[in-house]
C-alpha positions in Angstrom: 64.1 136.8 -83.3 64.8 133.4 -81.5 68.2 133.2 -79.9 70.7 131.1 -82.3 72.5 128.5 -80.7 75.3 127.0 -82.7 75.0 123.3 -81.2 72.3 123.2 -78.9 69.7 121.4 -79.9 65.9 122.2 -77.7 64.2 119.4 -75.8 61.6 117.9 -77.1 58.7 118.7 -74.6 56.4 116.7 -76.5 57.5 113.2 -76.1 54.8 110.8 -74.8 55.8 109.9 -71.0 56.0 106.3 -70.4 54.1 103.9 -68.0 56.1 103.7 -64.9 57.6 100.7 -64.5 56.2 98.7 -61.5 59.5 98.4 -59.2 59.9 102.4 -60.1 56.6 103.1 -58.4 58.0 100.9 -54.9 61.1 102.8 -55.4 59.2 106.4 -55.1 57.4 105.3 -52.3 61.1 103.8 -50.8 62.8 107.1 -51.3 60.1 109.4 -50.5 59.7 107.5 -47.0 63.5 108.0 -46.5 63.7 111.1 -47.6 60.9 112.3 -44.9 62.2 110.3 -42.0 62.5 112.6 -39.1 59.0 114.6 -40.5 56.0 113.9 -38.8 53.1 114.1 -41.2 49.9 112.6 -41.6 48.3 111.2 -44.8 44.2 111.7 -44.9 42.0 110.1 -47.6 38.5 111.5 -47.9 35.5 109.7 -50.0 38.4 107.7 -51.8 37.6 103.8 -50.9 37.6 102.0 -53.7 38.4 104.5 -56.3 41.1 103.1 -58.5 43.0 105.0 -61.2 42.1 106.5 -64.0 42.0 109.6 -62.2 43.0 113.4 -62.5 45.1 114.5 -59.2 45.2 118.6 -58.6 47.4 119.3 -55.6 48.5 123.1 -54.3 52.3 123.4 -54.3 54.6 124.4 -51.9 57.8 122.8 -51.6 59.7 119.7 -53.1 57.9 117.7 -50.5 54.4 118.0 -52.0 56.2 115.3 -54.3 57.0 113.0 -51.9 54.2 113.3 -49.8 52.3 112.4 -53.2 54.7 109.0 -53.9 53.4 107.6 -50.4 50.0 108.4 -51.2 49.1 106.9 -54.3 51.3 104.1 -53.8 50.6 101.4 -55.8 49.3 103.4 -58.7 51.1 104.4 -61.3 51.5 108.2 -61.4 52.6 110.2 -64.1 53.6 114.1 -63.2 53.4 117.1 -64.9 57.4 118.7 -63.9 58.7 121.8 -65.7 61.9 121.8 -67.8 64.3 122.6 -65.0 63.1 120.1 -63.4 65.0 118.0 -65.7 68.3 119.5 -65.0 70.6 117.8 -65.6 68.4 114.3 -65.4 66.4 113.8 -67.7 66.9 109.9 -68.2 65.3 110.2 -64.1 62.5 112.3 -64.9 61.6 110.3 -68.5 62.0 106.9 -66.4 59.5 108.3 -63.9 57.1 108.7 -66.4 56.8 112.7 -66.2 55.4 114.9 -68.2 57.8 118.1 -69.5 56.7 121.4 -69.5 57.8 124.9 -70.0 56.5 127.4 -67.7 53.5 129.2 -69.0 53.5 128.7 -72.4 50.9 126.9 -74.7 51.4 123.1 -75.8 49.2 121.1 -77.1 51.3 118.4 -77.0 50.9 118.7 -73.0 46.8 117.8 -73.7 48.2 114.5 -75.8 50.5 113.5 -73.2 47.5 113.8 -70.3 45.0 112.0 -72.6 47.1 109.4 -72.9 48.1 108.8 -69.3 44.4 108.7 -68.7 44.2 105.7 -71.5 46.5 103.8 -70.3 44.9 103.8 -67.2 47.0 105.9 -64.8 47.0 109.0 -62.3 47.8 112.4 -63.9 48.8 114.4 -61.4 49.5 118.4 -61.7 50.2 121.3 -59.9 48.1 123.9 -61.5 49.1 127.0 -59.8 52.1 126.2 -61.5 54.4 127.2 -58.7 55.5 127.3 -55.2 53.1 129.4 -53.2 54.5 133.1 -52.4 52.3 133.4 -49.5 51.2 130.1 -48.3 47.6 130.5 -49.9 45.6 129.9 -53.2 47.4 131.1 -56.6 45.2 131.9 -59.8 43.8 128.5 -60.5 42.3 128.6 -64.4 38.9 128.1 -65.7 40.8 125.2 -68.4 40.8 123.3 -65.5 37.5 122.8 -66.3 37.7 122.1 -69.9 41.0 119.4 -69.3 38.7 117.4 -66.8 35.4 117.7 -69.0 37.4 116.1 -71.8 39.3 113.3 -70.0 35.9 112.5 -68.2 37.3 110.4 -65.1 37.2 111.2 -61.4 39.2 114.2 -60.0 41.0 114.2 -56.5 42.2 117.3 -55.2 45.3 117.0 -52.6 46.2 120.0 -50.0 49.2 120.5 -48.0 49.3 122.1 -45.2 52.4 122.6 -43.1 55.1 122.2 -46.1 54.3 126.1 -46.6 55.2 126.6 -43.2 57.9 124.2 -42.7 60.0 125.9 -45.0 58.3 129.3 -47.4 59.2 130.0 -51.0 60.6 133.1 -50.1 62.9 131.4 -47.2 63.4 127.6 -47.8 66.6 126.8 -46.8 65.9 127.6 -43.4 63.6 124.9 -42.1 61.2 124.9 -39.2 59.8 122.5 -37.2 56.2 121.7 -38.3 53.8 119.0 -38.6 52.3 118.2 -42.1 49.0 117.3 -43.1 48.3 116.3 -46.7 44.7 115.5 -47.5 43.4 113.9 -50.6 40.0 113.9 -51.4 37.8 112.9 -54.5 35.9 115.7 -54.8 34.2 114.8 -58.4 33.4 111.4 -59.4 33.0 110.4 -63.6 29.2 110.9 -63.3 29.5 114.2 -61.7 32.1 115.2 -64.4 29.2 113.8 -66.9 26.8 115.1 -65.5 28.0 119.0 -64.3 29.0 121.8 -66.9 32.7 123.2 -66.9 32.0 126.4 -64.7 30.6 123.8 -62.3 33.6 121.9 -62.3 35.9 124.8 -62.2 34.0 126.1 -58.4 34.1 122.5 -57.4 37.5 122.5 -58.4 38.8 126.0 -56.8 36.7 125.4 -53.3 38.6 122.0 -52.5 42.0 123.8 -53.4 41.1 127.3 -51.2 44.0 127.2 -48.6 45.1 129.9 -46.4 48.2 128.7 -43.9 48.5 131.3 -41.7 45.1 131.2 -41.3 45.5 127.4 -40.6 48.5 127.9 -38.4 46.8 129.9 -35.9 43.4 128.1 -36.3 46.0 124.6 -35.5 47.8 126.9 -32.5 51.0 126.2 -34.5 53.9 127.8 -32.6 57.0 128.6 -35.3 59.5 129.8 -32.7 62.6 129.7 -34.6 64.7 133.3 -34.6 65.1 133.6 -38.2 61.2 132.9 -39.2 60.7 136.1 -40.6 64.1 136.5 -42.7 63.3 136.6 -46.6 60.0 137.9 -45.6 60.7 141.3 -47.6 60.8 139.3 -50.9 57.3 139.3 -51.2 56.2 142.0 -48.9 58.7 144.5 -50.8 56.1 147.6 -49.8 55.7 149.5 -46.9 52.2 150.2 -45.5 53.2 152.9 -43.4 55.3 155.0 -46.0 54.2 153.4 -49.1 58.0 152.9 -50.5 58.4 150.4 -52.6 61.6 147.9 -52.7 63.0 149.3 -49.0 62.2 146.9 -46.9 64.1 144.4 -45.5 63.6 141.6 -42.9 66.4 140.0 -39.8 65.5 137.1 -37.2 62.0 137.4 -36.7 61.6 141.3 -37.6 60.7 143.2 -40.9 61.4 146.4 -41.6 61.2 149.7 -43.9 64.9 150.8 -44.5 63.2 154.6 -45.7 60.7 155.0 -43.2 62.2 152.8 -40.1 59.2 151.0 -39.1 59.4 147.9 -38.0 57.3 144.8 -37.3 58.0 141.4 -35.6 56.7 137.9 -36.9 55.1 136.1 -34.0 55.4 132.5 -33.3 51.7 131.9 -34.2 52.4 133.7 -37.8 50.6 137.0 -37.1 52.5 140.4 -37.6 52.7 142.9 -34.8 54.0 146.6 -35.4 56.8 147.5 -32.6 55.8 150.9 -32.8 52.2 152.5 -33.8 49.1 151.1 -36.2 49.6 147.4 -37.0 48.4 147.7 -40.4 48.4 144.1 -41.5 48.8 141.5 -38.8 47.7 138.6 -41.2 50.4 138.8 -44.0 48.5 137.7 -46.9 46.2 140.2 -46.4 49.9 142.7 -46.7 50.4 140.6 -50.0 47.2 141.2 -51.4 47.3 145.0 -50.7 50.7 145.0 -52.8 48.3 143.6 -55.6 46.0 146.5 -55.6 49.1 148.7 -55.7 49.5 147.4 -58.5 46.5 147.0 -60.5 45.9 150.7 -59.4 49.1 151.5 -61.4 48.4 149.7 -64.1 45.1 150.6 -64.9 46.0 154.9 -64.2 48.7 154.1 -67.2 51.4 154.3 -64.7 53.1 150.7 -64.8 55.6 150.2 -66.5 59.2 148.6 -65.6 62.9 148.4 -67.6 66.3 146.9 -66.3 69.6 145.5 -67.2 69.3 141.5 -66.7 71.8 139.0 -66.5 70.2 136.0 -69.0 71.2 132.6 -68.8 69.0 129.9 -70.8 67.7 126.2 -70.2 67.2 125.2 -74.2 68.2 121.6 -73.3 68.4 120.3 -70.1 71.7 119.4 -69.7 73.3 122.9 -68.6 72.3 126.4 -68.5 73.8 129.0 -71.1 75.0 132.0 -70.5 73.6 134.7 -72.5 74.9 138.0 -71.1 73.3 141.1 -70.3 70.0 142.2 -71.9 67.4 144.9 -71.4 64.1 143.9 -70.3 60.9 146.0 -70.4 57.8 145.3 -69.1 54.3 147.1 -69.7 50.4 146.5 -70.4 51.2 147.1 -74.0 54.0 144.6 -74.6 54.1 142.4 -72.3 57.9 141.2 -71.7 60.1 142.3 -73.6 64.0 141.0 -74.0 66.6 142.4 -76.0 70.3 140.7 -76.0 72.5 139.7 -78.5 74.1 136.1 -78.4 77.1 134.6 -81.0 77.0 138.2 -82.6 73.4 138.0 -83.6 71.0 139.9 -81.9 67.3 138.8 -80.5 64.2 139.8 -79.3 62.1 137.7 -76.9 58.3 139.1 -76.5 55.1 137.2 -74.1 52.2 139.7 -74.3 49.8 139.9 -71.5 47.3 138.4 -73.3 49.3 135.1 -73.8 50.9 134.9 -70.4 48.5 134.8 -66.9 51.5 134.2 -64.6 55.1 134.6 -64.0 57.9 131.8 -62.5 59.9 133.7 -60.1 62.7 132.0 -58.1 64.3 133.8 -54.9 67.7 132.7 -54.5 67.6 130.4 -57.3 69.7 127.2 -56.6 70.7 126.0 -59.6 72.3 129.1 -61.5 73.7 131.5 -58.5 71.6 132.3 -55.0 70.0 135.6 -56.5 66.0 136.5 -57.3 65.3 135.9 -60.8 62.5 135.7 -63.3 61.8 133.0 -66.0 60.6 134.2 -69.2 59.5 130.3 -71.4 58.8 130.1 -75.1 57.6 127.2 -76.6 61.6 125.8 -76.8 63.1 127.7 -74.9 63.2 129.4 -71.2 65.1 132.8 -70.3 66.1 132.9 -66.5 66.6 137.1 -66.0 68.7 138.7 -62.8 67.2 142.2 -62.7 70.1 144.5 -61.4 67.5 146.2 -59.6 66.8 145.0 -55.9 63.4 142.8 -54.7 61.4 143.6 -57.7 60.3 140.5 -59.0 57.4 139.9 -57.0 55.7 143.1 -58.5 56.3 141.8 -61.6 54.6 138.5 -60.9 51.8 140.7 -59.3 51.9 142.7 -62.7 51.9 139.7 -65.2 48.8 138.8 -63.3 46.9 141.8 -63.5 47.5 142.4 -67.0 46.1 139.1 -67.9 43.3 140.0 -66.7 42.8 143.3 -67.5 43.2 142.5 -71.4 40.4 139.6 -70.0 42.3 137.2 -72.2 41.3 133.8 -73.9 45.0 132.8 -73.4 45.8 129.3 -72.4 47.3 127.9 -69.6 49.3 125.2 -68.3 48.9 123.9 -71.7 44.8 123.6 -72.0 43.4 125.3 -74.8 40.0 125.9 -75.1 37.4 122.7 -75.0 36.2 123.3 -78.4 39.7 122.7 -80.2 40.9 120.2 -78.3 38.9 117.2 -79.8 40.5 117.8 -83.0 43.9 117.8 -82.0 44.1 114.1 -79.9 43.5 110.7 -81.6 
């Protein structure tokens, strides 16, 4: 049961984006120089002299930056970007007028295959984000094997961009607080249209997922990047939410540059080179992505003993146009391997019932303190018209539930789509 909306009407994600006008493109690379005056970054270009667009762009994604970073870079092209719906907010005139493409997070759209294939006729850049979200940890989200497929079909070059430093700078799970930090963005062809001719998909996929490997605590200390600002490790316990020592989930906390376990006491401090250090006893994880992808295994473990599963009282508002949010009330959402996500609420006295099963959904949007609804962690549940953005009642929990989505995916080994790609044999059909 869809939620009934007495005037609303959805936004059509499937409008063709439009060529960017020429004095738009100077006008992105105007305000994106503006906006990072006072940065100090570095632009590198790597086996890209003389490539001219059409092209596929794949960057990792960090921070608003990675956008503006990007206008510089490409400048003069023409650059049409694949933005999600709330990305629109409340300007969607801007974002049509930029050329962008819209999408809802996670959900399958064909129309998102049209829209690419015919930025790629008309002779543009198509650039997308593919792990579909800021980076929790400042390293490599699930990148899909459709990558392959979308870049087999559209047969042009593909250039794959990585940040680093815009991780750092300010994380996902802190970024109001920035910090002082050099970026480096580097954009490299790594697959010209012969090699796209020539190679299979699984070939392009690990071409693909070695040029977007990143690690930035790994690169911070390799770089001997010193972070020394007092509150560097507050928001930490957003994504590590379990303790190693105790194994408690959800007590931990984080103040200036210390975390620590609220049940058990202990307590570690972030160093300025981005390594952990316990204050007291065993340092169980000084690199913290190697913390985050313990919490993973956590979780898998529980999924696959039949012990996952997770139900709370949400505060829902909705983005069905993209104008203003809606407030929907309270709900009850489940999640477990069975289901997938379930939400029950009742809107204008009718009630509904809002289901993504793991086989159809390989990754979760979280926000932590969400600016454009109120400064709390929340989740965003998309259908095809619609998107659900859920407040769990209960504390630091959403990161499991990102951790969960993913595991279930691939537990049920699904032939789900993602960002939009379906499989390479249907696609053919579906685009003039």
């Amino acid at each position: 049961m869809d939620i009934k909306y007495k005037k609303d009407k959805h936004y059509n994600t499937s409008k063709r984006p439009i060529r960017q006008p020429r004095i738009i493109v100077w006008l992105i690379k105007i305000v994106s120089k503006i906006l990072l005056s006072g940065e100090k970054y570095t632009i590198e270009k790597v086996n890209m002299e003389g490539l001219e667009p059409p092209y596929i762009l794949l960057s990792n994604h960090m921070s608003f930056i990675d956008f503006e970073l990007t206008g510089i870079a490409t400048y003069p092209h023409r650059v049409n970007n694949v933005v999600t719906i709330d990305g629109y907010y409340r300007r969607p005139w801007l974002m049509e007028l930029i050329g962008s493409i819209c999408k809802r997070k996670f959900t399958t759209d064909l129309s998102l295959v049209r829209s690419i294939h015919h930025v790629i006729k008309k002779g543009d850049v198509l650039c997308m984000y593919p792990e579909a979200r800021y980076s929790p940890i400042g390293t490599t989200a699930y990148l899909p094997d459709t990558l392959g497929r979308l870049v087999k079909m559209n047969k042009v070059p593909v250039v794959c961009a990585v940040h680093h430093g815009n991780y750092l700078r300010g994380p996902f799970w802190n970024y109001r607080q920035k910090r002082k930090v050099p970026l480096l963005s580097t954009y490299t062809q790594v697959l010209t249209a012969d090699d796209v001719k020539r190679m299979s998909v699984d070939e392009i996929n690990a071409v693909i997922k070695e040029s977007l490997t990143y690690d930035e605590y790994k690169y911070q200390k390799e770089n001997g990047i010193s972070i020394s600002e007092p509150y560097r490790a507050q928001g930490l316990h957003k994504v590590l939410y379990r303790c190693p020592h105790c194994n408690t989930e959800f007590k931990m906390a984080s103040e200036g540059c210390e975390l620590y376990c609220k049940e058990c006491s202990k307590r570690w401090t972030m160093n300025t080179d981005g390594s952990l250090s316990a204050l007291s006893g065993e340092t169980e994880f000084s690199h913290i992505p190697d913390w985050f992808e313990w919490e993973r295994t956590t979780v898998r473990d529980e999924i696959l003993r039949g012990e996952y599963s997770f139900s709370d009282t949400v505060d829902v508002y909705s983005l069905p146009t993209c104008m203003r949010f809606k407030h929907l009330g309270k709900a009850k959402l489940t999640h477990d391997l069975e289901n997938g996500f379930v939400i029950e609420g009742e809107y204008n006295s009718a009630p509904y019932r809002i289901q993504r099963t793991p086989v159809g959904l390989n990754g979760l949007h979280v926000e932590y303190d969400y600016c454009y609804i109120k400064p709390y962690d929340c989740i965003d549940i998309s259908t095809d018209n619609d998107s659900l953005y859920c407040y769990p009642e209960k504390e630091n929990v959403i990161t499991k539930l990102s951790f969960a989505t993913e595991e279930m995916h691939r537990i049920k080994n699904s032939k789900a789509v993602y960002i939009g790609v379906p499989v390479l044999d249907t696609v053919p059909k579906m685009i003039n």
